[in-house]
N, C-alpha and C positions, 0 to 999 in steps of 0.2 A: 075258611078262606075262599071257594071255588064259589060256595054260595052270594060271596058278596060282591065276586065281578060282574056277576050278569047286576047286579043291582045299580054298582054304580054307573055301567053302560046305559040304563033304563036313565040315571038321572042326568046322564053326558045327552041323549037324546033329547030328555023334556029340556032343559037346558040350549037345545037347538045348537050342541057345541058335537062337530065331527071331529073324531080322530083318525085324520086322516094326514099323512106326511106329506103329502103336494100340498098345505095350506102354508105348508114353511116355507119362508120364502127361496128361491134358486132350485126345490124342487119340482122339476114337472115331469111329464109321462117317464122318462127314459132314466130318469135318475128315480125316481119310484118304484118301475120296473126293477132296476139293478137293488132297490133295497130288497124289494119282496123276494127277490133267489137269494139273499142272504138273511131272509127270514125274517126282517125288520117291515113292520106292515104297521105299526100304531103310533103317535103323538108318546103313547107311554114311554115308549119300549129307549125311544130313542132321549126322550128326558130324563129316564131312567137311566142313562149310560155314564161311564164317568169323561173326564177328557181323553183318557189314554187309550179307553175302550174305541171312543169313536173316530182316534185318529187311526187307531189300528181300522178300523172297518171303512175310512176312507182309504187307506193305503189298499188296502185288500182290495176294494171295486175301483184301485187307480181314480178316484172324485177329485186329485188335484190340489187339495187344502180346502176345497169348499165347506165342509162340513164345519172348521174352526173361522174362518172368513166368515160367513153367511152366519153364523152362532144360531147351528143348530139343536144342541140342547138348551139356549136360552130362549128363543122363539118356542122351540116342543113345549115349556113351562110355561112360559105365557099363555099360551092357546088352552093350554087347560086348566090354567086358573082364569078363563073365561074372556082372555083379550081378545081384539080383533089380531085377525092374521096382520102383518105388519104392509104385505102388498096390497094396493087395493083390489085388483082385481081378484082376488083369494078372498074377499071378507063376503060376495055373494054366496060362493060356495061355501063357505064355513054354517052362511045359514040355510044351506041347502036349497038356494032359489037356481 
């Protein structure tokens, strides 16, 4: 299993798809920031959550409901089954320009 994350990182790259949690839409620096001190830093982590998981971790960083508002785990899955970010200004940086 350890061997097949770096691989599929290698095909998220060629792919030209970042996993990065400010492509979701209503995150930017300070709500980023606040995921990364509770350890939350990838597109995975947070599509990998369930509902109850990630209201618990908006209540914990006080987010307000945005995490169920803004449908962060359904934006996280989109972006990595290859859609554009849903903001436009997010779809530059998704391709890294």
């Amino acid at each position: 299993p350890a061997a097949e994350k770096p691989a599929k990182k290698a095909a998220k790259a060629a792919d030209g798809v970042k996993d990065d949690v400010a492509l979701i839409g209503g995150i930017g620096p300070v709500l980023k920031k606040k995921l990364a001190g509770a350890g939350i830093t990838t597109l995975s982590q947070i599509a990998a959550m369930s509902a109850d998981e990630l209201a618990k971790l908006d209540a914990d960083l006080d987010l307000g409901g945005r995490s169920d508002t803004e449908e962060w785990i359904e934006q996280a899955k989109e972006l990595l089954a290859g859609k554009p970010p849903r903001a436009k200004v997010d779809q530059k940086a998704a391709k890294g320009e």
